[in-house]
Residue, then its C-alpha position, 0 to 999 in steps of 0.5 A: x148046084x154051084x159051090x161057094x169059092x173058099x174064102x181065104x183066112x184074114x190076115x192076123x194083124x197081131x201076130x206077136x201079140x197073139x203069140x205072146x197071149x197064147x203063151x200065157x194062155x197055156x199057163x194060166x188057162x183058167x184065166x182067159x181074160x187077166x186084167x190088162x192095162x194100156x197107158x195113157x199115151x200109146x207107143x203110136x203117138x211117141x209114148x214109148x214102147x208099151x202097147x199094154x201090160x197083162x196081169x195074172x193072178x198066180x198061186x205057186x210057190x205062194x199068191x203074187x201077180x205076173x205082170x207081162x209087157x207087150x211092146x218090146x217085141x214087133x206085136x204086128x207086122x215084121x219091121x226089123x231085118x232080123x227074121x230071127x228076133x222080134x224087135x228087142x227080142x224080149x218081153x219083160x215079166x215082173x212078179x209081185x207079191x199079192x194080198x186081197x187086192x183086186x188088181x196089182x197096184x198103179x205103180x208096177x204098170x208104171x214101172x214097166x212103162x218106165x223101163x220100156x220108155x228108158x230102153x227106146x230112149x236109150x237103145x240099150x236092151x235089157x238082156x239075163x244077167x243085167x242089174x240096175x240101181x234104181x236110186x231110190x225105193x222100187x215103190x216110190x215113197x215105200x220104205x221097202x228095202x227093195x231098191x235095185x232090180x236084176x233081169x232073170x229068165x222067166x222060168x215059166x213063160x221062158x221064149x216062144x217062137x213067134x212069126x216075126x222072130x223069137x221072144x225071150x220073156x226076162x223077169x224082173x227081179x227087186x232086189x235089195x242094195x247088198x243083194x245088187x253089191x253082190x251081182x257087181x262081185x259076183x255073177x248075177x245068175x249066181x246071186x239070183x240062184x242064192x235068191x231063188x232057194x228063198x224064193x224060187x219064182x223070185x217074186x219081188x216083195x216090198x217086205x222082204x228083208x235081205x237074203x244076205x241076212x241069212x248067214x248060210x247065204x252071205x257065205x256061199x256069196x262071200x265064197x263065191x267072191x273070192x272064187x270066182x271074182x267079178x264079171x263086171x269089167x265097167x261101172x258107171x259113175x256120175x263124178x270121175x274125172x282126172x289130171x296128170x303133170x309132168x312136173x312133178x309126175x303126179x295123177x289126180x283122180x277126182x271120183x264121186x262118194x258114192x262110187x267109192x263103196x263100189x270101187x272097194x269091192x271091185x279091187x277085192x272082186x277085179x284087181x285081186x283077180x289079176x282082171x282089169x275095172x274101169x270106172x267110166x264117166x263122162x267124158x273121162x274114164x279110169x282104169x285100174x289095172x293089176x300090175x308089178x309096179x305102181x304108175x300111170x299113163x294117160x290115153x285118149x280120155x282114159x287113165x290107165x293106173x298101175x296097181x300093185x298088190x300092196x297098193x291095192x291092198x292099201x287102198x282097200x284098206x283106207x279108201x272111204x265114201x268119205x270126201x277129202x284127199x287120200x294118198x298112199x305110199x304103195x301109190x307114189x304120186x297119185x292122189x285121190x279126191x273123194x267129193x261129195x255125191x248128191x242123190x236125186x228123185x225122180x223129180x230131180x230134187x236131192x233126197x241124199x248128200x253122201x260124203 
């Protein structure tokens, strides 16, 4: 009797994504269907880089939806020429505290496609450690305090091997605006650990008020400020632009209200390290640097300011996000220009004028 040939296996044409679904299939094996949600526009026809996004119901420490992307890793065949990365070589997670809710609300689907449209019209991955102010609530329209986010490892899913590379799956973590101040200071993996003793699944919740409000908590941060300082070298802001003349000598540094705040931290946190902070617009930067004796020199479209520490401790002391021009006897010939900075929507419409 003649034997049938052997029939080869078909070839899986969603290598990662089958991967990433048998990583959750070992966490929540109970839930072999989660509820998932693809947009309206796939990444096929340029609707950015989220093919589809998977919802868990979780129970530990307490009830919250784990949300998992699929799109910034290489789902089907292998494109990029790393063998050892898939794609951007990350999926994000994003943990939201649940209710009686039959599925996660409209607007975390939203969120996640958001962030996936924002690094494949960037090019600028996300990776542990990194933190976003969000101008505005998490939740648009919320009056949650909730208002930045930080990217954490996830500590369940963690990273997989797929056939197209490795995966690392990085949470989502929302944060409030004192909590975000702290990661700029600080180190972001320190905050998130002084987070995670509230809240050890980080689990973002539109209710939550401030870790920071515990006073046991806002001390190991104030500590570890001063001990270890600010691993942020670079801050962006939208209003920074300069002057020099060489009769008299003179610099005129004109900066936006609302980097102020932040620029005040960073002379405790940088320059109070003896460590560098350049604040960066476009196209013209300024860079403080600690120094023995105050003076400037412009290079290119940077202006490299030399601060002493009196200066510094002057400028710590009356420097505001409040417009007007501010001067200092430490600083001999630089003037700084504080000018009123406006908050704008996701429509583009002012919301805040601060200064």
């Amino acid at each position: 009797m003649a034997c049938e040939p052997e029939q080869p296996e078909p070839a899986d044409d969603a290598p990662g994504w089958h991967a990433i679904d048998a990583a959750c299939d070992r966490l929540y094996p109970d839930q072999p269907e989660p509820l998932h949600m693809a947009p309206a526009l796939s990444p096929v026809f340029g609707g950015g880089l989220i093919y589809g996004i998977s919802a868990y119901r979780a129970a530990d420490p307490a009830p919250h939806w784990h949300l998992v992307t699929y799109g910034f890793s290489e789902l089907h065949a292998k494109e990029s020429d790393d063998p050892a990365v898939s794609g951007w070589g990350f999926e994000l997670t994003f943990r939201l505290a649940r209710g009686d809710e039959a599925e996660p609300p409209g607007w975390a689907f939203n969120f996640l496609t958001n962030l996936g449209a924002y690094v494949g019209r960037s090019g600028n991955p996300f990776g542990p450690g990194h933190h976003m102010d969000l101008n505005g609530p998490i939740a648009l329209g919320s009056p949650t305090l909730i208002r930045g986010i930080v990217f954490a490892p996830d500590p369940d899913l963690g990273a997989i091997d797929t056939p197209n590379g490795a995966v690392e799956f990085l949470q989502v973590v929302g944060v409030t605006l004192d909590e975000l101040a702290a990661c700029e200071d600080w180190v972001t993996a320190e905050v998130v650990g002084v987070i995670r003793a509230a809240n050890p699944k980080l689990v973002t919740d539109l209710g939550r008020r401030s870790v920071l409000a515990d006073p046991a908590a806002a001390a190991r941060v104030e500590a570890g400020i001063d001990r270890d300082g600010s691993q942020g070298e670079t801050t962006y802001a939208a209003v920074v632009g300069w002057k020099v003349k060489k009769r008299p000598a003179s610099a005129r540094v004109a900066i936006g209200a609302r980097a102020v705040d932040g620029l005040v931290r960073k002379l405790r946190s940088r320059l109070g390290h003896g460590r560098p902070f350049t604040l960066t617009g476009r196209p013209q930067s300024v860079r403080l640097e600690p120094a023995g004796g105050p003076g400037w020199e412009a290079d290119g479209d940077t202006l490299a300011v030399r601060l002493p520490p009196a200066a510094v401790a002057a400028m710590r002391a009356t420097l505001k996000p409040v417009r007007g021009e501010y001067t200092w006897p430490e600083l001999p010939g630089v003037t700084v220009e504080v000018r009123p900075s406006e908050v704008t929507d996701a429509a583009g419409r002012v919301v805040e004028v601060i200064g």
